[in-house]
N, C-alpha and C positions, 0 to 999 in steps of 0.2 A: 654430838660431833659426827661429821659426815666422816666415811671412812673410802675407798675404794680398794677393790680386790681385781686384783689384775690376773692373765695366766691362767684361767681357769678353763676346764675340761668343757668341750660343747655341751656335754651332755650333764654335768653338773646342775642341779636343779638350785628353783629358792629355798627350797624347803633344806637342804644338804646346807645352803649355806648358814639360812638363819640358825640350823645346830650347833654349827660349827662356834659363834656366835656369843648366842645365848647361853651358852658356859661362862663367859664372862660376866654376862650382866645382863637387863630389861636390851631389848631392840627394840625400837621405834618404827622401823621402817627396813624392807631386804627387798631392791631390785634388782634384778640381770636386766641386763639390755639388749635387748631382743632384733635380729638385722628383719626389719620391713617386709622384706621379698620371701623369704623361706620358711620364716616365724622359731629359728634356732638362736640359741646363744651367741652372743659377738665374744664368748670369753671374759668380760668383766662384767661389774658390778657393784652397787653401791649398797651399805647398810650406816644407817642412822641411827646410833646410839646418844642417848638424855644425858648419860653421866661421863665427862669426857676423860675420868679416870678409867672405867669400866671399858672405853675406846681406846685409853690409850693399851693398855694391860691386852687387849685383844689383837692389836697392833703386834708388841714385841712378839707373842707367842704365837701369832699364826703366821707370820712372814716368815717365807723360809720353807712351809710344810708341804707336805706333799698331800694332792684331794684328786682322787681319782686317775693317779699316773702324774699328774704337772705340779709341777712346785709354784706354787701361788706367789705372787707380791703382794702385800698389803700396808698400806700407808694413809695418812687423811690426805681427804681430797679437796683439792683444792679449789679457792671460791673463783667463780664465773668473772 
C-alpha cells in the first residue's frame, strides 16, 4: 500500500522517515520528493508498504504527530 506524508519539515531526511516507519512493519520503498531547482525537500512524501494491514496501523499512529517541529498528515495515497 502506497501511503503519503504530508507536512513535513524541509529538513526531515529518508532515512528519519523510513524509522519513523519501520516500526510498523517491512517498507518497500521511502521517497521525499525533491523541488529540481535547489535539490531540498517540497515537504512530502511517499513510503510503500507490502502489508496493507502493517500501512494501515502506520496510518492511524503516525497522523497527527509531530517530526521535527510540524505535525505530519499521513493517509494512502491516492492512485494516478
Amino acid at each position: 500500500m502506497k501511503v503519503l506524508i504530508r507536512n513535513l519539515a524541509r529538513s526531515t531526511t529518508e532515512a528519519e522517515v523510513l524509522a519513523l516507519f519501520e516500526v510498523h512493519g517491512a517498507v518497500q520503498s521511502c521517497t521525499l520528493v525533491m523541488d529540481e531547482h535547489n535539490g531540498k525537500s517540497k515537504g512530502f512524501g511517499f513510503v510503500e508498504m507490502p502489508n496493507p494491514g502493517d500501512a494501515k496501523a502506520a496510518i492511524k499512529t503516525l497522523n497527527g504527530t509531530k517530526v521535527d517541529n510540524n505535525i505530519i498528515r499521513v493517509k494512502k495515497a491516492e492512485a494516478k
